[in-house]
Residue frames relative to the residue before (quaternion, step in Angstrom):
aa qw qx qy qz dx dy dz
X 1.0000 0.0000 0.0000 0.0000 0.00 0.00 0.00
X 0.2565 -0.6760 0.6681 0.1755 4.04 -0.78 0.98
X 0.0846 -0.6180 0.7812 -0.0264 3.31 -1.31 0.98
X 0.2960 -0.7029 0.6343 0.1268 3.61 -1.75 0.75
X 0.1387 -0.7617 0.5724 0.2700 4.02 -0.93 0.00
X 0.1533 -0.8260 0.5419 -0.0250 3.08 -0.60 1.41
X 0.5748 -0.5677 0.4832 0.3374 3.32 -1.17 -0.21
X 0.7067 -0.4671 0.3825 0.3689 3.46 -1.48 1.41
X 0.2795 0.7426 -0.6083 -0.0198 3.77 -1.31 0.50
X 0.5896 -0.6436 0.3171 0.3711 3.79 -0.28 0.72
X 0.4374 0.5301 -0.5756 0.4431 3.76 1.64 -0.39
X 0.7681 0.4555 -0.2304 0.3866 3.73 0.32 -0.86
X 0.0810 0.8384 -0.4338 0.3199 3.60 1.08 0.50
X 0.7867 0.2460 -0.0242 0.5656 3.61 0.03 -1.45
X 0.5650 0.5127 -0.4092 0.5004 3.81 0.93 -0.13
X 0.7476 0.5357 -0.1002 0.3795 3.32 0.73 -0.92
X 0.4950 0.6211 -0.1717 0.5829 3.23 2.00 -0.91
X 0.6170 0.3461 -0.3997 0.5829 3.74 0.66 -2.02
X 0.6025 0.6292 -0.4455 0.2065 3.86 -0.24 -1.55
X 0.7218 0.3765 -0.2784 0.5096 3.61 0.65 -1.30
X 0.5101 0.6266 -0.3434 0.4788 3.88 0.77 -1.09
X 0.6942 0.2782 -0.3052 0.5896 4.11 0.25 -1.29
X 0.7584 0.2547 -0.4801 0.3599 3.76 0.21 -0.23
X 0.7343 0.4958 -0.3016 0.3522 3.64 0.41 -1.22
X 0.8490 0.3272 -0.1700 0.3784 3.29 0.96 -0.71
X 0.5925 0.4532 -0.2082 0.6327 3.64 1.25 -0.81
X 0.7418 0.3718 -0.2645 0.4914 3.67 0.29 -0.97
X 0.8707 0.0334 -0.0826 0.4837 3.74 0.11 -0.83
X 0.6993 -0.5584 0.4034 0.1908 3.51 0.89 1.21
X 0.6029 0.3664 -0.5225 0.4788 3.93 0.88 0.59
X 0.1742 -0.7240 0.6635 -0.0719 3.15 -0.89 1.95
X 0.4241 0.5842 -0.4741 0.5041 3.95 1.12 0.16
X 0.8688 0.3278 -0.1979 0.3138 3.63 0.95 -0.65
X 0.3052 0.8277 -0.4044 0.2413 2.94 1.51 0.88
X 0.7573 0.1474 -0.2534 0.5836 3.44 1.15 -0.86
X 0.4562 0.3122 -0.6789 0.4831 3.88 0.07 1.07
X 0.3434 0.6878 -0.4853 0.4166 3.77 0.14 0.31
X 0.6994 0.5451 -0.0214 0.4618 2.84 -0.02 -2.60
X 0.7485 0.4098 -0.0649 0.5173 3.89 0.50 -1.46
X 0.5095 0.6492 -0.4984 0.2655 3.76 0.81 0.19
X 0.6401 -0.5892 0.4918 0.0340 3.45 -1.57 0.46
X 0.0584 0.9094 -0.3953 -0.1159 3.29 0.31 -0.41
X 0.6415 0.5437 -0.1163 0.5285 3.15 1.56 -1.69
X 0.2795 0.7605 -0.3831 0.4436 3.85 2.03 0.23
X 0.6638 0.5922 -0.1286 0.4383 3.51 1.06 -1.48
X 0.7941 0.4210 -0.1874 0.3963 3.30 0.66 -1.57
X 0.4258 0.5955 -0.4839 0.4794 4.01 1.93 -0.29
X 0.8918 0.1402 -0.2325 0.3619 3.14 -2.06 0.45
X 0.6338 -0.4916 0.3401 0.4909 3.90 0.84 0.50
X 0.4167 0.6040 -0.5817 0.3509 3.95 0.55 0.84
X 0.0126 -0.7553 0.6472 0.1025 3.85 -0.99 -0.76
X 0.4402 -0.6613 0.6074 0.0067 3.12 -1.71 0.64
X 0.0682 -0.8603 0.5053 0.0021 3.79 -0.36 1.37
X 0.1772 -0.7399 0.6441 0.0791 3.48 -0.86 -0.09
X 0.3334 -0.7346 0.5904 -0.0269 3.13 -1.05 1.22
X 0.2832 -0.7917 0.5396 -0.0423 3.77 0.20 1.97
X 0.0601 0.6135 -0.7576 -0.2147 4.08 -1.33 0.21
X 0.8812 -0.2004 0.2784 0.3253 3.04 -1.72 -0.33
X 0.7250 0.3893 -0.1742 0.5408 3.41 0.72 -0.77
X 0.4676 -0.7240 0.4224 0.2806 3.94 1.27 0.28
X 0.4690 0.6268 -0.5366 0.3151 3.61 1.54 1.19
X 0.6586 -0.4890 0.4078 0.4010 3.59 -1.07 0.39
X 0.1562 0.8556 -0.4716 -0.1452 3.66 -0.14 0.37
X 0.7206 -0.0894 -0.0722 0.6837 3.46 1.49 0.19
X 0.3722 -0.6608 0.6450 0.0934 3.43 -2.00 0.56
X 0.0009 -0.7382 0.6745 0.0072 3.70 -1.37 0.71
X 0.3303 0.7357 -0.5893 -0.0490 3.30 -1.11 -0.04
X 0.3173 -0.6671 0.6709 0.0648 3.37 -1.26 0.88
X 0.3304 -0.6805 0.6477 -0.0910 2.82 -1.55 1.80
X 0.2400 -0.7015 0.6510 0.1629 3.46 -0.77 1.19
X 0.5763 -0.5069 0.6408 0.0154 3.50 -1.88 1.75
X 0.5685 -0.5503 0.5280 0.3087 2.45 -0.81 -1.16
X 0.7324 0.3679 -0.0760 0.5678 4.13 -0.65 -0.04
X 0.8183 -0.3001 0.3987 0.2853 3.65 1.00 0.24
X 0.8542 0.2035 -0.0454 0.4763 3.54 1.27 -0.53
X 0.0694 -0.8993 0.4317 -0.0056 3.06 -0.52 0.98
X 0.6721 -0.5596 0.4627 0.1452 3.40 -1.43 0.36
X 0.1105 -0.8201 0.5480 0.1223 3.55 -0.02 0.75
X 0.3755 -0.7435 0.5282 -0.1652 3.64 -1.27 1.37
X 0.8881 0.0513 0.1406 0.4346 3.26 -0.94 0.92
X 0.3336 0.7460 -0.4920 0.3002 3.37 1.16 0.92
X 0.2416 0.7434 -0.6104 0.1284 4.01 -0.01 1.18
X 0.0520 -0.6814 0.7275 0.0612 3.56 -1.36 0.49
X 0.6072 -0.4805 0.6025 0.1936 3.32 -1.42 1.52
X 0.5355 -0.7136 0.3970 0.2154 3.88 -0.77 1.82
X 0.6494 0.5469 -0.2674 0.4558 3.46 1.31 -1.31
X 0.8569 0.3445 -0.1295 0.3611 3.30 0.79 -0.55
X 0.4122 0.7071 -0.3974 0.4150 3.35 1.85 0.60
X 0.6264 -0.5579 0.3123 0.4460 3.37 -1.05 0.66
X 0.0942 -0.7132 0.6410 0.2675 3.96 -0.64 -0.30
């Protein structure tokens, strides 16, 4: 299956929500983080020269998220790195 990384857009919002939910919450059992989930930001990433990616397959599901937060001096912090199990490298 070819997947593309694309940039964050808000059509893809609720993809990106279920995506974290099947990992954070179904997969590794934090159910405290269901509504700070639900309440997330994204466009948080894209302030001070950071951004927010998303990881597209064929079929236009979310299969993973990055984003990279700008520090300071040039360096940043990488963020929100999940990838949908079925579709992680092995």
């Amino acid at each position: 299956m070819n997947w593309n990384i694309i940039e964050y857009s808000e059509e893809y919002r609720d993809k990106v929500i279920n995506l974290w939910i099947e990992i954070c919450v179904k997969e590794f059992n934090f159910d405290d983080w269901h509504d700070d989930i639900r309440k997330m930001d994204n466009h948080t990433y894209k302030e001070d020269n950071g951004n927010f990616w998303i990881a597209i397959n064929d079929k236009d599901e979310v299969i993973g998220t990055i984003a990279l937060k700008n520090i300071e001096n040039g360096k940043g912090c990488l963020k929100s790195l999940y990838v949908k199990k079925e579709d992680s490298v092995k």
